[in-house]
Steps between C-alpha positions, in 0.01 A plus 500: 500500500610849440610749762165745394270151512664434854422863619151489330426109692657633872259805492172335355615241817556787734189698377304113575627454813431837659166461372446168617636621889270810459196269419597262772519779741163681385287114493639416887372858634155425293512176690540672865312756462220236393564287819546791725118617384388135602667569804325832611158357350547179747593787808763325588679644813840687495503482131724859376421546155817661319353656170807483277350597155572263205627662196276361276215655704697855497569553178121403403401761744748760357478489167274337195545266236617739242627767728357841550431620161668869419297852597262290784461586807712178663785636264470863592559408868776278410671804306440707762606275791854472263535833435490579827770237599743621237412856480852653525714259487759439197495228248755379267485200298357235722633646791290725767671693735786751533781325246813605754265364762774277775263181488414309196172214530458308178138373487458178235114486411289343270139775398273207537666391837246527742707491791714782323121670517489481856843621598538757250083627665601406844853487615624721239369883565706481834823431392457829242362688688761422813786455256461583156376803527700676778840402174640251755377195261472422105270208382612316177193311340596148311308276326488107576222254371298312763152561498424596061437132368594658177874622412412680205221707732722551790790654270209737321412584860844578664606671164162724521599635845886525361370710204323729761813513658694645254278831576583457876154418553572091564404493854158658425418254254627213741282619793259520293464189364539348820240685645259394201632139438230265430451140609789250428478269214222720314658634205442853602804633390429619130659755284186688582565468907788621488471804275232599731782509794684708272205772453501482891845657571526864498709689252567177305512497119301238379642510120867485637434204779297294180791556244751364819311207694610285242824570443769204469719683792216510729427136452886431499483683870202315627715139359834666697298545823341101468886423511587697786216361718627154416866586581391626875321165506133659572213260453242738554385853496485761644889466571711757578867576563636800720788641555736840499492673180774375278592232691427144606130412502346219706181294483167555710358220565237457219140580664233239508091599581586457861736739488321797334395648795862475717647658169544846641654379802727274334608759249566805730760347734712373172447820378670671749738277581629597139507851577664470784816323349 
């Protein structure tokens, strides 16, 4: 086998087996949540019932098949709730943030990922608005394939964010479609979709972003970033590595649903431990 068929085998592997461990995770909270109910409905004594909310169940709640369609109301708020996170703060290429910033985090995510979702909604806000935008931290956005079933659409999808990114405008159209994602395994993403993120991110020139999102480089970029994840020996996204600007970065331990909601607190302290070297 060739070196590209090897590459193109480990990720379709890689993408399988995080999705596989994601699906494993989501059906065994299904299941307790489901015996917990019987539980409370039997009043059994001393039962605590620890509501831990399956993925599956939040990103149904969150977010529709297709995704929020452009100009409605569910993607006016989402616009607004971004624009309000990044208001102010400089982008460049993929990365947000202050580029002489003294801390570096490299986030590896797939758009359809819906545990990306939830970080980049949950955890996310507080390390920019602690970090990121006081210049003490610079976030570099990578691609890596684990939740798209389809390469072709993943690579259409990273590139589309890349293209708005050669405007500096690549973090709007990444919270964005994270924001409006739509329900795993649907098909939503569609050359319409995402030319509706596009019309969603002020100041952004539609004709120059549709002559780009297809260009060879970005895909070449998107291919170069697949590579990278492999070399750090990720398995999953969101993965991240942090470290001192223009120096040695090391791996975070790659975040699973149970740790969504400890991500701020397991962020902050490595955070600062960087800045304090």
């Amino acid at each position: 086998m060739s070196k590209t068929g090897e590459q193109g085998s480990t990720r379709k592997q890689r993408r399988e087996a995080a999705r596989a461990a994601r699906k494993q995770l989501e059906a065994q909270e299904v299941a307790r949540q489901q015996r917990r109910k019987r539980l409370a409905q039997l009043g059994a004594a001393g039962v605590v019932v620890v509501a831990v909310i399956a993925i599956a169940f939040a990103i149904s709640s969150g977010s529709s098949n297709s995704g929020a369609k452009p100009h409605s109301k569910a993607a006016q708020e989402a616009a607004s709730q971004v624009d309000q996170l990044l208001a102010g703060i400089p982008e460049s290429g993929n990365v947000l943030g202050n580029p002489n910033a003294p801390a570096t985090l490299v986030y590896f995510g797939d758009l359809e990922c819906p545990v990306c979702r939830e970080f980049t909604l949950g955890a996310l806000p507080t390390v920019i608005n602690n970090f990121v935008r006081p210049g003490k931290l610079k976030i570099e956005y990578r691609s890596m394939e684990t939740a798209t079933r389809e390469p072709a659409v993943f690579r259409e999808q990273q590139a589309a964010a890349l293209a708005a990114g050669l405007q500096d405008k690549m973090w709007y159209y990444v919270e964005l479609f994270y924001h409006e994602q739509g329900e795993e395994d649907t098909g939503y993403v569609t050359p319409a979709y995402l030319r509706g993120l596009a019309e969603q991110v002020p100041g952004l020139s539609l004709k120059q972003w549709e002559g780009q999102r297809s260009s060879p480089k970005l895909i070449e970029e998107v291919e170069r970033n697949e590579t990278e994840a492999g070399e750090e020996g990720f398995q999953g996204t969101p993965s991240f590595l942090l470290g001192p600007t223009g120096g040695k970065l090391h791996k975070i331990t790659e975040l699973t649903a149970n740790d969504l909601n400890e991500a701020s607190a397991l962020f902050e302290p490595e955070i600062e431990k960087v800045l304090k070297s």
